[in-house]
TILUM-560953 format. One record per residue (C-alpha): x, y, z. Coordinates in steps of 0.5 Angstrom, whole numbers, padded with zeros to 4 digits, always signed. Example, Ala and Ser with C-alpha at 12.3 -4.5 7.8 and 13.67 -1.06 7.14 Angstrom:
+0025-0009+0016 +0027-0002+0014 
END
This chain:
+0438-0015-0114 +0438-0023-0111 +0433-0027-0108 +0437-0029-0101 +0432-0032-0096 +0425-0031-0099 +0427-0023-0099 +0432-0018-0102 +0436-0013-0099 +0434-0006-0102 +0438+0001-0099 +0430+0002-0095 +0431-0005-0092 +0429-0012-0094 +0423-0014-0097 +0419-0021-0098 +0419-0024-0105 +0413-0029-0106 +0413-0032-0112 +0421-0031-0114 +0425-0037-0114 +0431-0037-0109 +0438-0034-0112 +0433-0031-0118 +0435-0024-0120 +0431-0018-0121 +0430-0011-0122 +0427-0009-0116 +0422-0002-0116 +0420+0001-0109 +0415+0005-0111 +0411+0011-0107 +0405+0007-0105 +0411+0003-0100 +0413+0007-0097 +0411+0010-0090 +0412+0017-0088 +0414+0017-0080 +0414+0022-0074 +0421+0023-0075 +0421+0024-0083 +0423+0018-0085 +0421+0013-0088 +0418+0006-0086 +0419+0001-0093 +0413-0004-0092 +0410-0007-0098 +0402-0006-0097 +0399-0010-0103 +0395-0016-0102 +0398-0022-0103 +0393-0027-0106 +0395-0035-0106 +0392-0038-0113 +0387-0043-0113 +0384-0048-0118 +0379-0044-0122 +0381-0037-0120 +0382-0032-0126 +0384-0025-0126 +0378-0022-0129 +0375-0026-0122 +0381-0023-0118 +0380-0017-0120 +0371-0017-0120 +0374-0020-0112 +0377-0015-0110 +0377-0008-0114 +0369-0009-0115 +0370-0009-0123 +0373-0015-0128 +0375-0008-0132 +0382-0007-0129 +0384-0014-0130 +0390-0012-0134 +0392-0008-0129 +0394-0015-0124 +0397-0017-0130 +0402-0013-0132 +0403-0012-0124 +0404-0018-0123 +0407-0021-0130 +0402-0026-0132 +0404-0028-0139 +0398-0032-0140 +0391-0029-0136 +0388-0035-0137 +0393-0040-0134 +0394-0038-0127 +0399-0043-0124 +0395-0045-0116 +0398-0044-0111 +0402-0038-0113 +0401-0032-0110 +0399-0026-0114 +0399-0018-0111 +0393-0015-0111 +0397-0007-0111 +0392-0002-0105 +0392+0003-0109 +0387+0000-0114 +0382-0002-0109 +0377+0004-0108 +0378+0008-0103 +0374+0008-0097 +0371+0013-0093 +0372+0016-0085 +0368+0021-0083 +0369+0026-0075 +0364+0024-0072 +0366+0029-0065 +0371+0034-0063 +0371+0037-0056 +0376+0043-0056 +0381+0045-0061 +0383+0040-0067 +0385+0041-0074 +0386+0037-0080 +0391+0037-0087 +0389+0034-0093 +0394+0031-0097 +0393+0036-0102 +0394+0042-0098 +0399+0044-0094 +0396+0048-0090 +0392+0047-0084 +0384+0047-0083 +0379+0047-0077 +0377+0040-0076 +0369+0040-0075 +0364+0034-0074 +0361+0031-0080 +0367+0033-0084 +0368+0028-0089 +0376+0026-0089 +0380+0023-0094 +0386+0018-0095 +0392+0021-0093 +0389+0027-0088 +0392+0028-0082 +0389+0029-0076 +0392+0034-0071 +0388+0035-0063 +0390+0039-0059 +0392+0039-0051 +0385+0038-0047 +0381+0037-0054 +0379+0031-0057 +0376+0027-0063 +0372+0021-0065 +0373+0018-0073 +0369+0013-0075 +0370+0009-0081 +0366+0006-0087 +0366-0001-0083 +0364+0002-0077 +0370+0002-0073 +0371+0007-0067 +0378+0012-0067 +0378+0016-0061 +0384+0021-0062 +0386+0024-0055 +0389+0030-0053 +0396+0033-0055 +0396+0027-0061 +0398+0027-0068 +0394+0021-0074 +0394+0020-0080 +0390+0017-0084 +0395+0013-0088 +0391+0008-0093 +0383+0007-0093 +0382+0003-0098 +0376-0002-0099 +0375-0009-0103 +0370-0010-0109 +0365-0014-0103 +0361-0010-0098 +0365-0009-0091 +0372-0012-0093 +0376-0005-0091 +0382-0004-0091 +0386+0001-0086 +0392+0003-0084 +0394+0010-0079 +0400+0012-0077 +0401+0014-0070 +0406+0021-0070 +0404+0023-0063 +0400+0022-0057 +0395+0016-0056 +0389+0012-0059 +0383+0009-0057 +0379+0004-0062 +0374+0000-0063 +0374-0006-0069 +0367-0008-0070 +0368-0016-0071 +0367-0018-0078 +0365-0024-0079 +0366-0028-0086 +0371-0021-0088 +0377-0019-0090 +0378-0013-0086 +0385-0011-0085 +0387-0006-0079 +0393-0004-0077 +0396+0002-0073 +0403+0004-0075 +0408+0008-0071 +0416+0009-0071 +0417+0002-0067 +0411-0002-0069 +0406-0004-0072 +0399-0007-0069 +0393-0010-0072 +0387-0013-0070 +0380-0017-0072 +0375-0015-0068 +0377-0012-0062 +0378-0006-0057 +0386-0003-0056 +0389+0003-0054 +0396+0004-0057 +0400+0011-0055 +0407+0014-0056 +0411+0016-0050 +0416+0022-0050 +0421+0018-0049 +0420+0014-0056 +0417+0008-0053 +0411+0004-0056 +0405+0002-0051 +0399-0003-0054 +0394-0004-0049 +0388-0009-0050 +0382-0009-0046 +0377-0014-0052 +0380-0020-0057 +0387-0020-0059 +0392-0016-0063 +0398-0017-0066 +0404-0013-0065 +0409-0013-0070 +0415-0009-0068 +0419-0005-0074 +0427-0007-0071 +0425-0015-0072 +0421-0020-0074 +0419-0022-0068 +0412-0021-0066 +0407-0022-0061 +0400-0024-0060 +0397-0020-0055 +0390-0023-0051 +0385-0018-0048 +0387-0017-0041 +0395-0015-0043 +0400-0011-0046 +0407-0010-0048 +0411-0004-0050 +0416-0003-0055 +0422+0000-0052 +0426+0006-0056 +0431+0002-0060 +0425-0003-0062 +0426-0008-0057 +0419-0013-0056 +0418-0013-0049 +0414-0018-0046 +0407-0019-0045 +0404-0017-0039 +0398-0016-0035 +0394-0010-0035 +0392-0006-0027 +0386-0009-0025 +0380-0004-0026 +0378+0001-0021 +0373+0000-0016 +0369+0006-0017 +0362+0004-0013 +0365+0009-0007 +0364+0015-0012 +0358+0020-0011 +0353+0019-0016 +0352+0027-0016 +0357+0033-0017 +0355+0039-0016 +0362+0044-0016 +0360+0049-0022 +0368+0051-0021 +0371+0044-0022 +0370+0036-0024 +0374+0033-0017 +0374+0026-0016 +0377+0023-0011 +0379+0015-0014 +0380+0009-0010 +0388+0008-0010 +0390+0001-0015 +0397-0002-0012 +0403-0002-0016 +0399+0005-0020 +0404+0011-0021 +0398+0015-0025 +0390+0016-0027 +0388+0016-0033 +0380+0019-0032 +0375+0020-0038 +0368+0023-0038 +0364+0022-0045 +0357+0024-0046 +0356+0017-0048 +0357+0010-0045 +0362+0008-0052 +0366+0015-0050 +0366+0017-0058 +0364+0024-0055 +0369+0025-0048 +0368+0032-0046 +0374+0032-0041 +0381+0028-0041 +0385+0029-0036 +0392+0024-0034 +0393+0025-0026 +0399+0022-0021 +0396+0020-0016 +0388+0018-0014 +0385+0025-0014 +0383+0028-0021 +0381+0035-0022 +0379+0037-0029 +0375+0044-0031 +0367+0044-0030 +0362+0041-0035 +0355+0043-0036 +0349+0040-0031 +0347+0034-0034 +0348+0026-0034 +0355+0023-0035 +0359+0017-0036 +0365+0016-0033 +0373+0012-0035 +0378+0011-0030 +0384+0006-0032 +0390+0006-0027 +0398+0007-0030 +0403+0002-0029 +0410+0004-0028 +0412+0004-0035 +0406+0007-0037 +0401+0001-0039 +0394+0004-0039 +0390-0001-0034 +0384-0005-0035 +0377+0000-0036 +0373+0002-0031 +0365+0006-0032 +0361+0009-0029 +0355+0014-0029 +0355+0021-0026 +0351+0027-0026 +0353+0033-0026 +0348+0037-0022 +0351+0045-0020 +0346+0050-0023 +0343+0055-0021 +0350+0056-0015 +0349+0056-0009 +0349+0062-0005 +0355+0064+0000 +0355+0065+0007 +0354+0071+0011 +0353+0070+0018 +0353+0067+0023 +0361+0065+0022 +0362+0058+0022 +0362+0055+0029 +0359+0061+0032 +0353+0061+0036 +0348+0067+0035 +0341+0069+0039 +0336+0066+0039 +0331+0072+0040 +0336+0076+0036 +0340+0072+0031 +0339+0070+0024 +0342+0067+0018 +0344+0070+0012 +0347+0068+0005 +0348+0072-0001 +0344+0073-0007 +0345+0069-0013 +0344+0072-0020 +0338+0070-0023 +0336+0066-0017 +0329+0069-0015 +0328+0064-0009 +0332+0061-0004 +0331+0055+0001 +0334+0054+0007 +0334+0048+0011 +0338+0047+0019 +0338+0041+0022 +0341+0037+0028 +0345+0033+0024 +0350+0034+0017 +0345+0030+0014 +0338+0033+0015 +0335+0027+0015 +0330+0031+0019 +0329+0039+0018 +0328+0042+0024 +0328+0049+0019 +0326+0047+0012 +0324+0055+0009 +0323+0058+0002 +0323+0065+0002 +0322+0069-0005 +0328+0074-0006 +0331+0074+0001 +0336+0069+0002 +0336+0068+0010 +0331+0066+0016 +0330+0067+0023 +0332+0062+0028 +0326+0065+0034 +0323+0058+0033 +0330+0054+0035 +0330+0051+0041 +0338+0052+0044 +0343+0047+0042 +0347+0045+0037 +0345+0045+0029 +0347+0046+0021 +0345+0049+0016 +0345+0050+0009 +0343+0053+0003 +0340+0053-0005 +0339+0057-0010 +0332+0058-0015 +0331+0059-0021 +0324+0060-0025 +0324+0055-0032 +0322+0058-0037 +0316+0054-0037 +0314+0055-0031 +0316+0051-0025 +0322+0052-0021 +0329+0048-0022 +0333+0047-0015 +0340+0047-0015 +0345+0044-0010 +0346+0046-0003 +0352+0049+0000 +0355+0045+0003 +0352+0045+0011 +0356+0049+0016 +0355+0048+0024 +0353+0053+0029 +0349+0053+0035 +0343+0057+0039 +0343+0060+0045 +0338+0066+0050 +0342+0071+0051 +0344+0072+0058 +0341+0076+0063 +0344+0083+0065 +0346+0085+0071 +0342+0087+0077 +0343+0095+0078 +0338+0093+0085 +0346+0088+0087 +0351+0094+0084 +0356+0097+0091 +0358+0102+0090 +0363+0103+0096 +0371+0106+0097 +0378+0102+0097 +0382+0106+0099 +0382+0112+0096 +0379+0110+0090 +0371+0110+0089 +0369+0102+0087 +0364+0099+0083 +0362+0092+0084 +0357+0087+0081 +0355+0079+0080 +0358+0076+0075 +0360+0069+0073 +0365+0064+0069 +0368+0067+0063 +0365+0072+0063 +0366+0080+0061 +0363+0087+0061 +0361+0093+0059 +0360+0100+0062 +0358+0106+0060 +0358+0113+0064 +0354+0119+0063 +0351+0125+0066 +0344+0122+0063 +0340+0118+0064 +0338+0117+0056 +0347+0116+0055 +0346+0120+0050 +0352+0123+0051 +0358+0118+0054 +0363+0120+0059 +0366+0113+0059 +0365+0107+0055 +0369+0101+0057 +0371+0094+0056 +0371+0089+0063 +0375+0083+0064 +0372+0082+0071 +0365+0085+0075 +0369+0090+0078 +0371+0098+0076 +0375+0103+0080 +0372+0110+0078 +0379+0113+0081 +0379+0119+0075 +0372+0120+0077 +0371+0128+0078 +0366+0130+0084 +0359+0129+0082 +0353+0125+0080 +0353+0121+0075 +0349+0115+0071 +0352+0108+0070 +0350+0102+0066 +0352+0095+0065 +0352+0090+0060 +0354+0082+0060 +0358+0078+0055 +0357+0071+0055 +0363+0067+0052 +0360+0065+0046 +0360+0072+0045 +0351+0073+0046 +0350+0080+0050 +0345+0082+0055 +0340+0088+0054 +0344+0094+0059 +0342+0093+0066 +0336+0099+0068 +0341+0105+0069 +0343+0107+0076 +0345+0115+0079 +0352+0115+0083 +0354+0120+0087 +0362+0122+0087 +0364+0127+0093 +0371+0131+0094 +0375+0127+0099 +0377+0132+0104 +0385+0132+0103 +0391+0134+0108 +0395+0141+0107 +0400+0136+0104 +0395+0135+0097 +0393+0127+0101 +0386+0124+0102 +0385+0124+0109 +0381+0118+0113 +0379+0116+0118 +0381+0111+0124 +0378+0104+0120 +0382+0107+0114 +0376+0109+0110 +0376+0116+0107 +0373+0123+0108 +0368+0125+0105 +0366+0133+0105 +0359+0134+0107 
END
């Protein structure tokens, strides 16, 4: 093959040819190390070795002791690189340095949240990834949905692998000095965070391949992910990266603040800003939901979607949830009691991730508190009478109950601890209006009590219990036919009467439910009876029943027809 345009022309695409005379023709060898595996089982034809421009004095046994830290593999560069005189090199030539004589270099996992496994190149079959497994060149890094996985590399860059991703560790390679790395991932699915530690005086070498494009860094912090619909999406929140697409030559210089995405058919888009950082200093400092993780994020205009992240540690190399969201409200599986960093990055419409914004939060929600049992929400109970209860908690052994005038509590009317009895009385509440809350408490092992967060407060209002009637103002009297009684009542309210035969009611002959202070006693059989009468307010509070009061039902003196029979003013008459 011919050198044509400082490149030639090989069935897996052109490669640069440095150091050839244009029109010079060679042999052309494309060995395995050049070729890139993809997601989609193809190849990526890239030469990876170093390209070194000769300077005066530069000799193969120095290049060598340079970059592959021993002078011993110095004919190695010569036959690589057709040297016909070690001794002689020509300055301002360029020799390659092959990447697969650098010494390998090392990454080790350095976290694993969920379900993640790893295939080393020489094995087929997949093995459960754990923290502190040592990986090698080559091995590939499957994480599971709702799971994720922190890699760390020799040079101390960071590799946060999210959820439902697929990497490899495609070369991991470092030179003869201290702290000159290099390393290529290949993307297949999913998304990748990093951070490349600034190297100063060094040769490192970073980059992240995909099926579209190729980034690489010096000193920064990028994220870069592969959508469903084939696209190539970089992000850059620190330094600058530099995205090079596989369809073409032109490439892009991305700064800190934008991204670019690579369309499916590998097309470069422009650069653009990211979404500005949400502002999170509305969120509550503490979350107490032992169920879910809710929050309830500012909205970001132009934002079609949330990515939110927690992590133990402020660097997030170990998230613990990782959830993507379409609108403002996240909603992720509880964590465990403790201190916490928060991630939020708003999504544009083509599905850059926005610019960073963190917070600490503190999860708060054991021992669970209890569950209300009485009064109903909003209901009002007796102050002689009611009581408010909750529900015992496992493991709890005492309870603290606080009732105040305002949702806030900021000052307790009520604030008791009661051992093993989750409720209190309320005799010492004057009527109005109030909330109330309760809180489980658990012994420490050490000693001592651990608090855990209050239900949240539920109103209902204190009131006396109305007075019951007067049987001194109970009538007794006719309407018609019909023996009628009669009571004072007032507004809204109902009643209860009860008949007996005695004056214990320990057997009932009637026991009914009054909309008005009245009661027709048509059915009544001739006799005596003994009546009782109890008031209903409308916030439902009962009065204790009225004192009992003995009624007298006499037989009503009827024509031969079966009629009652009155006298001149209508009223009925009655047998001696």
């Amino acid at each position: 093959m011919c050198v044509s345009g400082g490149s030639v022309a090989t069935p897996l695409g052109r490669f640069p040819t440095p150091g050839l005379p244009e029109g010079s023709c060679a042999e052309v060898v494309i060995r395995p190390q050049h070729l890139i595996p993809t997601a989609h089982g193809g190849a990526l034809a890239q030469p990876l070795d170093i390209e070194h421009q000769v300077q005066r004095g530069d000799t193969l046994e120095a290049l060598s002791t340079h970059y592959l830290g021993t002078p011993r593999l110095w004919p190695q560069l010569q036959r690589h690189n057709q040297v016909a005189n070690p001794r002689h090199l020509q300055p301002g030539s360029v020799l390659h340095i092959p990447m697969q004589l650098l010494p390998l270099g090392s990454a080790e996992v350095t976290f694993v949240q969920g379900e993640a496994t790893v295939t080393a190149p020489t094995n087929a079959s997949a093995t459960t990834l754990q923290a502190g497994q040592p990986l090698p060149e080559g091995a590939r890094v499957q994480v599971a949905p709702n799971s994720f996985v922190t890699v760390r590399l020799a040079d101390g860059t960071l590799i946060r692998v999210h959820a439902d991703s697929d990497l490899r560790l495609q070369q991991l390679r470092r030179r003869g000095r201290a702290g000159d790395a290099q390393s290529v991932l290949e993307l297949r699915r999913g998304s990748v965070e990093t951070s490349v530690p600034a190297n100063s005086g060094g040769a490192r070498r970073f980059e992240i391949r995909t099926p579209k494009a190729s980034t690489s860094v010096r000193g920064t912090r990028f994220s870069v992910a592969l959508t469903g619909d084939e696209r190539a999406l970089t992000a850059v929140t620190e330094g600058t990266v530099a995205v090079q697409p596989h369809a073409t030559r032109q490439g892009a210089s991305i700064p800190a603040g934008q991204g670019v995405v690579v369309a499916a058919d590998g097309e470069l888009g422009a650069p653009q800003p990211l979404l500005p950082a949400p502002d999170l200093s509305a969120l509550p400092a503490a979350v107490h939901d032992a169920d879910f993780l809710s929050l309830a994020l500012p909205p970001v205009a132009a934002a079609v979607a949330y990515q939110v992240r927690v992590a133990r540690d402020a660097d997030f190399t170990t998230v613990v949830r990782d959830g993507a969201f379409s609108g403002p409200q996240a909603r992720m599986r509880a964590v465990d009691d403790g201190s916490y960093h928060l991630a939020v990055r708003a999504v544009d419409s083509t599905g850059l991730p926005g610019l960073v914004a963190q917070r600490t939060i503190t999860v708060k929600a054991h021992p669970v508190p209890p569950l209300y049992q009485a009064p109903p929400q909003g209901a009002t109970i007796s102050r002689t009478q009611g009581e408010l209860l909750c529900t015992p908690v496992l493991g709890a052994v005492r309870y603290r109950i606080q009732v105040a005038t305002d949702a806030a509590f900021t000052a307790p009317a009520l604030d008791e601890t009661r051992d093993q009895q989750c409720g209190a009385q309320v005799q010492a509440l004057a009527p109005g209006n109030y909330f109330w809350r309760a809180a489980s408490v658990r012994e420490l092992p050490g000693g001592g009590g651990d608090q855990g967060p209050y239900a949240p407060a539920q109103p209902f209002s204190v009131a006396n219990n109305p007075n019951a009637p007067d049987a001194a103002a109970l009538q007794v009297g006719n309407e018609g036919p019909a023996l009628q009684l009669r009571w004072p009542g007032g507004s809204g309210q109902s009643y209860r009467l009860q008949l007996a035969s005695s004056q214990d009611f320990a057997a009932l002959l009637m026991d009914e439910r009054l909309g008005t202070a009245a009661w027709p006693a048509a059915s009544l059989a001739p006799g005596e009876y003994f009546v009782r009468i109890q008031t209903r307010d409308p916030s439902g509070l009962e009065s204790e029943f009225s004192t009992p009061r003995l009624i007298h039902v006499r037989a009503a003196v009827q024509s031969s027809g079966g009629l009652p029979v009155t006298s001149s003013d209508g009223r009925p008459l009655a047998r001696p």
